[in-house]
N, C-alpha and C positions, 0 to 999 in steps of 0.2 A: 694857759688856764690858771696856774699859779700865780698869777698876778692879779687876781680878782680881788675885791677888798669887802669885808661888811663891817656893818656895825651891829651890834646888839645891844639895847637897851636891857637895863634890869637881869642879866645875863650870868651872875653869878651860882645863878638857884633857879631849882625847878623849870618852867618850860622855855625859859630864855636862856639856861643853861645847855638843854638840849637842841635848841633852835645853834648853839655858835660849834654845841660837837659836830651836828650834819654838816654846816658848815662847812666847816674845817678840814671834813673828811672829805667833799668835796675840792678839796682845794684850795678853799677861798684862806686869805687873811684875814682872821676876825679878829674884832675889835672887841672885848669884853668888857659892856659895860659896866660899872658896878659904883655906889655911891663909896663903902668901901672899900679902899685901894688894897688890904691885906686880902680878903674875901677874893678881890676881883685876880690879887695875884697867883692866890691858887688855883681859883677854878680853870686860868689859863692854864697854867703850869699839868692840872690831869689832865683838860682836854688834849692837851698836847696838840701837835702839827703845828697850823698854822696861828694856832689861839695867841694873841697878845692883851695884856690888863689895858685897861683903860678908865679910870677914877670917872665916873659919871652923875650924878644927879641933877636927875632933870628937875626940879626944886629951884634949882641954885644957877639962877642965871650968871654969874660970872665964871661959874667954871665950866657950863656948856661953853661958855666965849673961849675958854681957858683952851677948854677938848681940841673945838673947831678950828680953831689956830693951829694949833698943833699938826692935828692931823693934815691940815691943806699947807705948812712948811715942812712936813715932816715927810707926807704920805701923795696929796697932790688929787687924788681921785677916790671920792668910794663909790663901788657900783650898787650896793643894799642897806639899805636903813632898816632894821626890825625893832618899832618900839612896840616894848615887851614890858617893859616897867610898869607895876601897872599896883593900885591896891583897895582894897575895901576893909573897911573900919568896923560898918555896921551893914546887921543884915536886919536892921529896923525899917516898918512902913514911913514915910514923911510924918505924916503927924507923931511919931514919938522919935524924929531925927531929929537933932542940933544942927542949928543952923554951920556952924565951924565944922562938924564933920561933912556936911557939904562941901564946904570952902577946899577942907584937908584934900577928899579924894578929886575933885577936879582940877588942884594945883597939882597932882600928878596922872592922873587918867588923860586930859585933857590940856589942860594949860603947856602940861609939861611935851605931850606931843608936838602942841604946837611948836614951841623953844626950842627943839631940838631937830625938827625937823628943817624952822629955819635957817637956825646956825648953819646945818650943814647942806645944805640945798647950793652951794659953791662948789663943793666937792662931789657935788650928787652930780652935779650939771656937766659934768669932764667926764663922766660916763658914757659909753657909750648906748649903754643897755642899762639906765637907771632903775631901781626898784625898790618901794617902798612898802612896806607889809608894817600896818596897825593890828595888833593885836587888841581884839577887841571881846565879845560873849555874847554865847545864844541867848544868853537873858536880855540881851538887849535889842532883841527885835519885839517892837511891838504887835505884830501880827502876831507872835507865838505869846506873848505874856497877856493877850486879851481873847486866850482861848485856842488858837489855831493848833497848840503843839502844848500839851499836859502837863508835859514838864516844865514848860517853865510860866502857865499859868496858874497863876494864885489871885487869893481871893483878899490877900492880906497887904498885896504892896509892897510887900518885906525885901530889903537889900535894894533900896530907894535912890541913894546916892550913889552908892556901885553900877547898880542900871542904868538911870540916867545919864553918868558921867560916860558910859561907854555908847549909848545912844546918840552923844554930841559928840564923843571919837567915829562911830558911821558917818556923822553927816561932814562931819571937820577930811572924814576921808574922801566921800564925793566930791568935798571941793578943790582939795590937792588935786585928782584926780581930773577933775576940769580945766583947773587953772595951767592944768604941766601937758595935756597931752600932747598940745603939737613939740613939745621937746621932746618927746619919746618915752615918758614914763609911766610906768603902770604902777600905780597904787591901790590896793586893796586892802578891806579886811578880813581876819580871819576871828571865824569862833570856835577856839581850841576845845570845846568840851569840856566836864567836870573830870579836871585832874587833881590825881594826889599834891600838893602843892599846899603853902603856908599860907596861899592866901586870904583864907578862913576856915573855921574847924569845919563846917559844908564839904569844901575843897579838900583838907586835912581827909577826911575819913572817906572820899570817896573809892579808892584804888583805884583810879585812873590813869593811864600810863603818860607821864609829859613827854615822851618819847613820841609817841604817836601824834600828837597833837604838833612837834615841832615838825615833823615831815611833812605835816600842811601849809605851816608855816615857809616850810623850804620850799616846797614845789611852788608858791607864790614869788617867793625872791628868785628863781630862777627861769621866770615867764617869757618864752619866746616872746619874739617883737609881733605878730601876730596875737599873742594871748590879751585877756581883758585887764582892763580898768576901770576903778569909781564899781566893785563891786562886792557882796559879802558875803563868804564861804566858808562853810564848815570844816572842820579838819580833812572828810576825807573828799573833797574839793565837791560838793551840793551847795547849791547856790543859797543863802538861808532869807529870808524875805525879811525886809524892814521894818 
């Protein structure tokens, strides 16, 4: 069991933090990802066990190439991919967004899953039991943000780009999800819930525990070969509609 390997994206802080402790406590060898190398060396270093740093930003296509090299002379297999990196700028409706804060958050919500996903989809593929968990938000189903579920219906549009961005991580997840199944892999996403986390003062002041939201996260990366793919679930594993 010790010989499992992940990766985590964005992994230094808040809920990709606690997605590489279960991890870890689990067994696995994580890979922590982190754009900075100091940041990433400590969060290894508390999670302890099996945690290792890993310099990541998915931004930066030459040092994903940089990672994925690495890891497939270094390492040879990962069996979990968790991107977790993830960010929003603005919680503005589209008509008062910039267009470049568009740009910003889907060169890392989106673009950036893509990039890293396919880097390492070599390494995914020597897996026996491959697993890919996009972390993604209940704000971004549109069923719930055009009424179906209060919370995250508004009348203002607001957090335009953060939504959207993770509504094309759903469908960018469907399609992994199609494209891989007869290899054996299950990809899904999760929508962790409003956690205490940096990722906006929203997030900031919610007290939401990332802890809880990472064991959703876990129990995806670790989905019998029986369990689903190409689907999208809430932390405490409720199927959330599209």
């Amino acid at each position: 069991m010790n010989d499992r390997t992940a990766l985590v994206t964005g992994a230094n802080k808040g809920i990709g933090r606690e997605i590489a402790r279960l991890l870890a406590a689990q067994g696995f060898i994580v890979y922590v990802g982190s754009r900075d190398a100091d940041r990433g060396r400590q969060a290894a270093q508390e999670i302890g066990g099996g945690a290792r740093p890993l310099r990541l930003d998915v931004t930066d296509a030459a040092g994903i190439a940089e990672a994925a090299a690495w890891l497939d002379r270094e390492v040879g297999r990962l069996d979990v991919l968790v991107n977790n990196a993830g960010i929003s700028i603005t919680l503005d409706p589209p008509v008062a967004s910039d267009v470049e804060e568009f740009r910003r958050t889907y060169e890392t919500n989106v673009f950036g899953v893509l990039a890293v996903t396919n880097a390492f989809l070599p390494a995914l593929r020597r897996s026996p039991h491959p697993r890919i968990v996009n972390v993604s938000s209940g704000t971004a189903s549109l069923t719930w943000s055009t009424g179906a579920n209060p919370q995250f219906a508004t009348g203002s549009g607001g957090g335009a780009a953060y939504r959207s961005s993770k509504a094309a991580l759903n469908a960018l997840t469907v399609f992994y999800a199609l494209t891989l199944a007869e290899e054996g892999f299950k990809v899904n996403a999760l929508a962790p819930g409003l956690r205490a986390t940096d990722l906006n003062e929203r997030a900031a002041a919610s007290g939401g525990d990332p802890a809880e939201a990472a064991e959703g996260a876990v129990r995806l990366a670790v989905l019998p070969d029986d369990g689903p793919t190409g689907g999208f679930f809430s932390w405490d594993g409720t199927p959330v509609p599209w």
